[in-house]
DRENNUGU-319476 format. One record per atom (N, C-alpha, C): residue in three letters; residue number from 1; x negated, y, z negated. Coordinates in Angstrom, 2 decimals, padded with zeros to 5 digits, m for minus. Each point is the difference from the previous one (the first is absolute). Layout:
DRENNUGU-319476
DRENDO     r     k         u         v         w
DRENDO   ALA   NUM         X         Y         Z
...
***
This chain:
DRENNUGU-319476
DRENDO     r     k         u         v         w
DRENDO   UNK     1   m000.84   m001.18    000.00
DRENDO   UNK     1    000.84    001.18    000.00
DRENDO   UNK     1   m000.88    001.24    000.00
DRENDO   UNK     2    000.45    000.86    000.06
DRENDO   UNK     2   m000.74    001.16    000.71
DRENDO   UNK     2    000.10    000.89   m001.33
DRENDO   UNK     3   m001.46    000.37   m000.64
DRENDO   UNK     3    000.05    000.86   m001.13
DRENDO   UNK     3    000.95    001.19    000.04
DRENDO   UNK     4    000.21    000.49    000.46
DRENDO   UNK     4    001.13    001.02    000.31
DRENDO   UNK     4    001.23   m000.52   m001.14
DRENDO   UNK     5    000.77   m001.13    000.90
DRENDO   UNK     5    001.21   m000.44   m000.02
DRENDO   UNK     5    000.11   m000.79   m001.84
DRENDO   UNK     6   m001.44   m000.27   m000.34
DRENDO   UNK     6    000.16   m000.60   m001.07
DRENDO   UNK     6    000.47    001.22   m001.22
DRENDO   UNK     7    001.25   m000.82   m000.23
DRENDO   UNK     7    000.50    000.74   m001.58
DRENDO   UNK     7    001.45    000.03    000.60
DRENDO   UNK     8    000.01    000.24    001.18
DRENDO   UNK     8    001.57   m000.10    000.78
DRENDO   UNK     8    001.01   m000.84    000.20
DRENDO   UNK     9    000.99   m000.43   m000.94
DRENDO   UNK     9    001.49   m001.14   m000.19
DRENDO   UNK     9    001.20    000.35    000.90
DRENDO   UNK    10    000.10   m000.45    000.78
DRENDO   UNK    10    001.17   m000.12    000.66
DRENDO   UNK    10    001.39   m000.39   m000.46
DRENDO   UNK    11    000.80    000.24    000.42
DRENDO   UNK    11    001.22    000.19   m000.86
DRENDO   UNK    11    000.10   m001.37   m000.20
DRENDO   UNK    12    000.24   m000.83    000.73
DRENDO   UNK    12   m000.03   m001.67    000.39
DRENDO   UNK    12   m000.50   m000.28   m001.31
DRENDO   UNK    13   m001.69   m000.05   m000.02
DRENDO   UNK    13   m001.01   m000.22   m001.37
DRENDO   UNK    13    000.72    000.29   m001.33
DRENDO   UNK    14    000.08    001.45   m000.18
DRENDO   UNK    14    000.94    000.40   m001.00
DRENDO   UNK    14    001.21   m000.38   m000.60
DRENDO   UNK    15    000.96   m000.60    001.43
DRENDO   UNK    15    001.31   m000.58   m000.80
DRENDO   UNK    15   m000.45   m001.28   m000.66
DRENDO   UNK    16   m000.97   m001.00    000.98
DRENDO   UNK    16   m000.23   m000.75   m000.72
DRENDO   UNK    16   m000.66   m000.37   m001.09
DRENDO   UNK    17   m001.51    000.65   m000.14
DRENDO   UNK    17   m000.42    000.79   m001.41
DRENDO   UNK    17    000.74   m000.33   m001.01
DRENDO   UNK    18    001.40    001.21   m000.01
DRENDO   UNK    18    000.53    000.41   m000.95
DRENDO   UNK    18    001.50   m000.34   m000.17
DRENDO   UNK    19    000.43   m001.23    001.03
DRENDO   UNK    19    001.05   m000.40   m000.18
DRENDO   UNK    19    001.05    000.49    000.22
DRENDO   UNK    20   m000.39    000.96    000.59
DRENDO   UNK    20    001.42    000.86    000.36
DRENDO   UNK    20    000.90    000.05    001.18
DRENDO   UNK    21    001.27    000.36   m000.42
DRENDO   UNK    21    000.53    000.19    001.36
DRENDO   UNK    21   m000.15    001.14    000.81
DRENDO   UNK    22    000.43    000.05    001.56
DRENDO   UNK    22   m000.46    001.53    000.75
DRENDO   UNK    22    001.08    000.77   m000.82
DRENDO   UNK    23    000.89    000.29   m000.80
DRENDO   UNK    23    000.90    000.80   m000.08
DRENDO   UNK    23   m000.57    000.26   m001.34
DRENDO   UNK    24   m000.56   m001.11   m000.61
DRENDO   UNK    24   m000.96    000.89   m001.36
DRENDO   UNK    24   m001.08    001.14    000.51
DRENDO   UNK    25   m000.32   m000.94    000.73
DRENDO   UNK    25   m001.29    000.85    000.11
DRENDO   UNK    25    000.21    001.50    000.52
DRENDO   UNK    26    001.08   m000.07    000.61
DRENDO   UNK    26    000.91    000.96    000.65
DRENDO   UNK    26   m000.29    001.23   m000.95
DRENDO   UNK    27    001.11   m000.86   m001.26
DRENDO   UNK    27    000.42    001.04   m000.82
DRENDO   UNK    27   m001.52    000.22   m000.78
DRENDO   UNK    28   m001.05   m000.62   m000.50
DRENDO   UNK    28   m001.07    000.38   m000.44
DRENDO   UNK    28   m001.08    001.84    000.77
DRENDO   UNK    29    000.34   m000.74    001.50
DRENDO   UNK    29   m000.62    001.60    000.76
DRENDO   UNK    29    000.75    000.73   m000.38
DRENDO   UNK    30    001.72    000.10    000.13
DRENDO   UNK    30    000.72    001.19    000.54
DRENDO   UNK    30    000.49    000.72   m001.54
DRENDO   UNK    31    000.21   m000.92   m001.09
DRENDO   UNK    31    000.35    000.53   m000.99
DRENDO   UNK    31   m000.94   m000.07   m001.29
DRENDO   UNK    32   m001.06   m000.41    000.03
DRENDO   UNK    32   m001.24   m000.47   m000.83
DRENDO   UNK    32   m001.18    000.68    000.23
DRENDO   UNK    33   m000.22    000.41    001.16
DRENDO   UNK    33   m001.37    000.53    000.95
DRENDO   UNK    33   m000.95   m000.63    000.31
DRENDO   UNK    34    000.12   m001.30   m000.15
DRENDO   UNK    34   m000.91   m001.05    000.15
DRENDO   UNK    34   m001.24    000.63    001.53
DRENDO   UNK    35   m000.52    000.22    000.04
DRENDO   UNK    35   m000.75    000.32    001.23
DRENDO   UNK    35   m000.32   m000.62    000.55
DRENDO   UNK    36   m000.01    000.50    001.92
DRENDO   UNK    36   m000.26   m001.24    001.05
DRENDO   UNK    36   m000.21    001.13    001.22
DRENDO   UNK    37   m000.82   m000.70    000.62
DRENDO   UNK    37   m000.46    000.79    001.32
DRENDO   UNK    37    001.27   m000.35    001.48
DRENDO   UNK    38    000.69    000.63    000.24
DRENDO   UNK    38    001.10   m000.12    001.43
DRENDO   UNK    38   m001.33    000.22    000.96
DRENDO   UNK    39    000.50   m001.73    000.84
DRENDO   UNK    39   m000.96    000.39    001.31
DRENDO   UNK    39    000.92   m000.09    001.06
DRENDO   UNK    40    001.07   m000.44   m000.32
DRENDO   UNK    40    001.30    000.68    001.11
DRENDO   UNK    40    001.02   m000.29   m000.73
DRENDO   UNK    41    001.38   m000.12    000.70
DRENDO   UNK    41    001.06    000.31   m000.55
DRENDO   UNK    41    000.03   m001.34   m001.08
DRENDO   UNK    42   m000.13   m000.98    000.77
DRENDO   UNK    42    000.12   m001.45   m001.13
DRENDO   UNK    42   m001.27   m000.29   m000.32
DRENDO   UNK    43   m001.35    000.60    000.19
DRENDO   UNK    43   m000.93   m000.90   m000.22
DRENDO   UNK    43   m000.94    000.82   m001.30
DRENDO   UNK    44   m000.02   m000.50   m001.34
DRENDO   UNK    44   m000.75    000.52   m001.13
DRENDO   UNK    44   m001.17   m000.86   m000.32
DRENDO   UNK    45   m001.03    000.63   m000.41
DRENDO   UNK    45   m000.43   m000.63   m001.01
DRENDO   UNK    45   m000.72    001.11   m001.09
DRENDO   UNK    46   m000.47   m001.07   m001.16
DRENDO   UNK    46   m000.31    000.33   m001.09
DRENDO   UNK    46   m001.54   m000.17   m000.91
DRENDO   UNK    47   m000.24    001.19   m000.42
DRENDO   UNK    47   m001.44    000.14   m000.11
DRENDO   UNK    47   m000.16   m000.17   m001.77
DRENDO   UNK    48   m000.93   m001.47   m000.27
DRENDO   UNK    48   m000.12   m000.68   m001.64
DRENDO   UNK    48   m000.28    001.52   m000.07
DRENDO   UNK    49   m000.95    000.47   m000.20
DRENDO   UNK    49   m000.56    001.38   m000.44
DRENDO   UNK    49    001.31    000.56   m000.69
DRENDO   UNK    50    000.83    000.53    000.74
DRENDO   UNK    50    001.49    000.35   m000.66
DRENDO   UNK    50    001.09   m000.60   m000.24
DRENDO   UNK    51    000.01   m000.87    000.29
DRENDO   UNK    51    000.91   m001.31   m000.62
DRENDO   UNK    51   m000.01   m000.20   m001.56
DRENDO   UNK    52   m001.96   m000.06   m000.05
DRENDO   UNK    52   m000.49   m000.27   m001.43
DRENDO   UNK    52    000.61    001.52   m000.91
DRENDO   UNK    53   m000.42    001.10    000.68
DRENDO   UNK    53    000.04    001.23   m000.72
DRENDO   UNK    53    001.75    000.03   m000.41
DRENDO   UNK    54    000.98   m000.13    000.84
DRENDO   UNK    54    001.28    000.23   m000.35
DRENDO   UNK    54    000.30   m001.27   m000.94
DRENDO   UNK    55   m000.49   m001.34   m000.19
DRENDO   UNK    55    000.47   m000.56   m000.85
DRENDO   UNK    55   m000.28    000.24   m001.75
DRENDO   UNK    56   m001.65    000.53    000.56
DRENDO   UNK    56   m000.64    000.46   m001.30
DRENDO   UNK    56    000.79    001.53   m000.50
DRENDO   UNK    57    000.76    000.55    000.60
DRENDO   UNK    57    000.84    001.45   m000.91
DRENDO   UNK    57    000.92   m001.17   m000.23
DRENDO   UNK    58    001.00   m001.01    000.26
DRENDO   UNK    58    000.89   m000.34   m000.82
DRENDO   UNK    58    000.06   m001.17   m001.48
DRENDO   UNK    59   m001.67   m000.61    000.27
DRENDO   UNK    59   m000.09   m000.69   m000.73
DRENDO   UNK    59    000.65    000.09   m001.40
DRENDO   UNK    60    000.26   m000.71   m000.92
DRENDO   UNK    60    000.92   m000.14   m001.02
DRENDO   UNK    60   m000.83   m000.31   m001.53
DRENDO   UNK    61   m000.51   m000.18   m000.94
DRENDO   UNK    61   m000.20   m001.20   m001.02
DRENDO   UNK    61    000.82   m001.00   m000.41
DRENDO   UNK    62   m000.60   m000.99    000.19
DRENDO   UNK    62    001.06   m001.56   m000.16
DRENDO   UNK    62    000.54    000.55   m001.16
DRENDO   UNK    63   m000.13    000.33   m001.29
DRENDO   UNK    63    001.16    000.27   m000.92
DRENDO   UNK    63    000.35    001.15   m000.74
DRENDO   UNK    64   m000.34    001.16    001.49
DRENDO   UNK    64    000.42    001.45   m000.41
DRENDO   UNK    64    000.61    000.20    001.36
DRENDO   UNK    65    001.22    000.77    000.11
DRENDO   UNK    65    000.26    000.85    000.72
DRENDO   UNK    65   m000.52    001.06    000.49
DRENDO   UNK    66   m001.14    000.16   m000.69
DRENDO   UNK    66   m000.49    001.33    000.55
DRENDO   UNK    66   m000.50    000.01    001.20
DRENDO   UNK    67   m000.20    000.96    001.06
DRENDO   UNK    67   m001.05   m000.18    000.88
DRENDO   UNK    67   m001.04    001.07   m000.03
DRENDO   UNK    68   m001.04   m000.63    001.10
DRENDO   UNK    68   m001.56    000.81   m000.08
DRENDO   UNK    68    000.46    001.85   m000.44
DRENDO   UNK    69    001.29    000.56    000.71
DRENDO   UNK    69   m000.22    001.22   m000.24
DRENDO   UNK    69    000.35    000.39   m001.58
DRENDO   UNK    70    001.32   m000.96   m000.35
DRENDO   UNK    70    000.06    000.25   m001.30
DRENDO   UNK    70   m000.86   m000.20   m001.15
DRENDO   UNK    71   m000.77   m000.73    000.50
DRENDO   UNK    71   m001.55   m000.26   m000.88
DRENDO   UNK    71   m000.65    001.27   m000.01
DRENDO   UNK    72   m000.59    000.64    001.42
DRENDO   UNK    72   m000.04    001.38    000.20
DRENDO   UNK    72    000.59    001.31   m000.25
DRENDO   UNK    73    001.27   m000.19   m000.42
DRENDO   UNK    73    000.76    001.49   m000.44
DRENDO   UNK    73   m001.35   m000.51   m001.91
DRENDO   UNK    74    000.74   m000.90   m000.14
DRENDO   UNK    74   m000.36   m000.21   m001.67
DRENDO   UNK    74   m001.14    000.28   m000.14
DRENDO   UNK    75   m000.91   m000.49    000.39
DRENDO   UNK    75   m001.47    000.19   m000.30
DRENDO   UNK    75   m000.63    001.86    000.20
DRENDO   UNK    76    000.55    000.69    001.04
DRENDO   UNK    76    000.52    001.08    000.16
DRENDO   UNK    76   m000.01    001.24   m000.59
DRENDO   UNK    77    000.73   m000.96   m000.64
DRENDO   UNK    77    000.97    000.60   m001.16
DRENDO   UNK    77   m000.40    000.50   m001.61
DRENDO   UNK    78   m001.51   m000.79   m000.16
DRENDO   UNK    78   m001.32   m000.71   m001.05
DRENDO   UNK    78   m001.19    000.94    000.32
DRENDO   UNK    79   m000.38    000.45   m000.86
DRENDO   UNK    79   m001.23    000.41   m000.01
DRENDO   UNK    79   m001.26   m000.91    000.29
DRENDO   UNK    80   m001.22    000.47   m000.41
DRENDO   UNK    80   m000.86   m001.44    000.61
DRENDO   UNK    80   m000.25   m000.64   m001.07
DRENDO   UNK    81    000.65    000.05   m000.82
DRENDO   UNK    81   m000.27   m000.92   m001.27
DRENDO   UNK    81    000.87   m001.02    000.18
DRENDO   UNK    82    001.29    000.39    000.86
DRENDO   UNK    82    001.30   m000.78   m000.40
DRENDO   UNK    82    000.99    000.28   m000.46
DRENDO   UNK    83   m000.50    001.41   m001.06
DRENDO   UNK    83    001.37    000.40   m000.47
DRENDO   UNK    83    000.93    001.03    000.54
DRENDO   UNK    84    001.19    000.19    000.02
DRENDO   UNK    84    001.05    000.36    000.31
DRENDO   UNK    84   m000.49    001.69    000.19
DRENDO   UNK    85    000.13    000.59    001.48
DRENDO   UNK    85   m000.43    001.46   m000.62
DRENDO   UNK    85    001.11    001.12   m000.53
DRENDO   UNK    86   m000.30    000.63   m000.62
DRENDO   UNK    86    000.78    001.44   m001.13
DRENDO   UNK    86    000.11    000.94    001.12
DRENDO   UNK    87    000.80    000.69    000.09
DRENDO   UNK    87   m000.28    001.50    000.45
DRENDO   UNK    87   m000.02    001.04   m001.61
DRENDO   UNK    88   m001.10    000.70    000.43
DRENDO   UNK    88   m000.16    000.72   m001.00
DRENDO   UNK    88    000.35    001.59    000.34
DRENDO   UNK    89    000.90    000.71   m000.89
DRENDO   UNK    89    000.54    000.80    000.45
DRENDO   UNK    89   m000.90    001.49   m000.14
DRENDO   UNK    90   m000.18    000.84    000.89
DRENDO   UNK    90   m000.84    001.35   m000.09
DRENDO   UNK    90    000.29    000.44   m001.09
DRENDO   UNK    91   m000.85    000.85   m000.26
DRENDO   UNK    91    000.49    001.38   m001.06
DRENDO   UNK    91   m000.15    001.06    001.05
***
């Protein structure tokens, strides 16, 4: 295969991959943003590079609800010690 092309899944690859049907996968681009390169009207494919990146913003913890951003508001939110920051009011 031609270094270029390597990293590139075809929709075909992908449904089967990931088990899906075309009408999932459907709804994954059109209402999810799943990203994919249109090389004509029916013909996509899909680049791991961002495949990986959009799965990694939704990732989850097996026994938190939280996700990566809500980890990120919180931490945020912490000084660099950890603790919670004050606003301290002018005089």
């Amino acid at each position: 295969m031609n270094e270029m092309l390597k990293g590139m899944i075809t929709e075909e690859e992908l449904l089967k991959l990931m088990s899906l049907k075309p009408s999932e996968l459907s709804y994954l681009r059109h209402e999810k943003g799943l990203p994919y390169v249109k090389l004509t009207i029916k013909r996509r494919v899909y680049l791991e590079e961002d495949l990986m990146e959009w799965f990694m913003g939704r990732r989850t913890v097996a026994d938190s609800a939280e996700t990566p951003k809500d980890i990120q508001s919180k931490t945020s939110a912490t000084d660099a010690g950890g603790l919670p920051r004050t606003q301290v009011d002018a005089d």
